[in-house]
N, C-alpha and C positions, 0 to 999 in steps of 0.2 A: 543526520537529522531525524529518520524515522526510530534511531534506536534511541536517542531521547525522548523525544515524543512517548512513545513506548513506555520509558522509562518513569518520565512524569505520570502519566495517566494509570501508570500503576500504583505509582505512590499516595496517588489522591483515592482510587480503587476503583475508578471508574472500568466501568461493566465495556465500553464499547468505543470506539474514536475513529475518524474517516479522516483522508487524505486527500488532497487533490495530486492531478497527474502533475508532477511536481518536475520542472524544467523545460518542458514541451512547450509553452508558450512562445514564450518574448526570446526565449535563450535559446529554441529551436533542438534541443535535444529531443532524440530518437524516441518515437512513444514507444517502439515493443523493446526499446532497452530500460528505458525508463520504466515500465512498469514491471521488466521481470526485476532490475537491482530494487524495485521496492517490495515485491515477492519475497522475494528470496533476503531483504532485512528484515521484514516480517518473521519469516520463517526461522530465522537463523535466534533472534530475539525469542520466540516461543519454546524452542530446543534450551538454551541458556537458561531460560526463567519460567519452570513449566507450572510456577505457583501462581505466575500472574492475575491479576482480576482482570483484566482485558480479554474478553473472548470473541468478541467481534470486530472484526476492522474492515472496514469500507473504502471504496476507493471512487471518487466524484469526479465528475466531469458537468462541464458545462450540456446544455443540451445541442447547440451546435458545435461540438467539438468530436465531430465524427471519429477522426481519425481516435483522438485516446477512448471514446466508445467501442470501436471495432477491434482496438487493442486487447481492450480488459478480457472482450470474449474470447481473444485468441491465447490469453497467458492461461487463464482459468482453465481451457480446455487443456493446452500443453500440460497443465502444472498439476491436470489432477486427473489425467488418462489413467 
């Protein structure tokens, strides 16, 4: 899903596109899995497509949605030690 998404938002040229913590809800998947597989399609999408017009990409959460909050900070720091 994210490498479509991806894929759309470049086609249209858009500069920038945000995600929500995608599975964590209702379907109870893992937030620090969840958001490294969306890292790491991100990343894997920007290596394949280094012409992209997408140069930002954000990742949303609710404001009481601590747990994918305290996530984000912990892949961010994994991912960019």
């Amino acid at each position: 899903m994210i490498d479509k998404c991806m894929t759309v938002a470049n086609q249209k040229g858009y500069k920038s596109i945000c995600f929500p913590c995608l599975g964590t809800g209702y379907n109870g998947y893992p937030h620090l899995e969840a958001a490294g597989q969306m890292l790491e399609a991100i990343t894997d999408y920007d290596k394949r497509v280094p012409s992209t017009s997408v140069k930002k990409v954000k990742f949303v959460a609710l404001n009481n949605d601590r747990k994918s909050l305290d996530v984000s900070v912990q892949v961010k720091f994994i991912n960019y030690m």
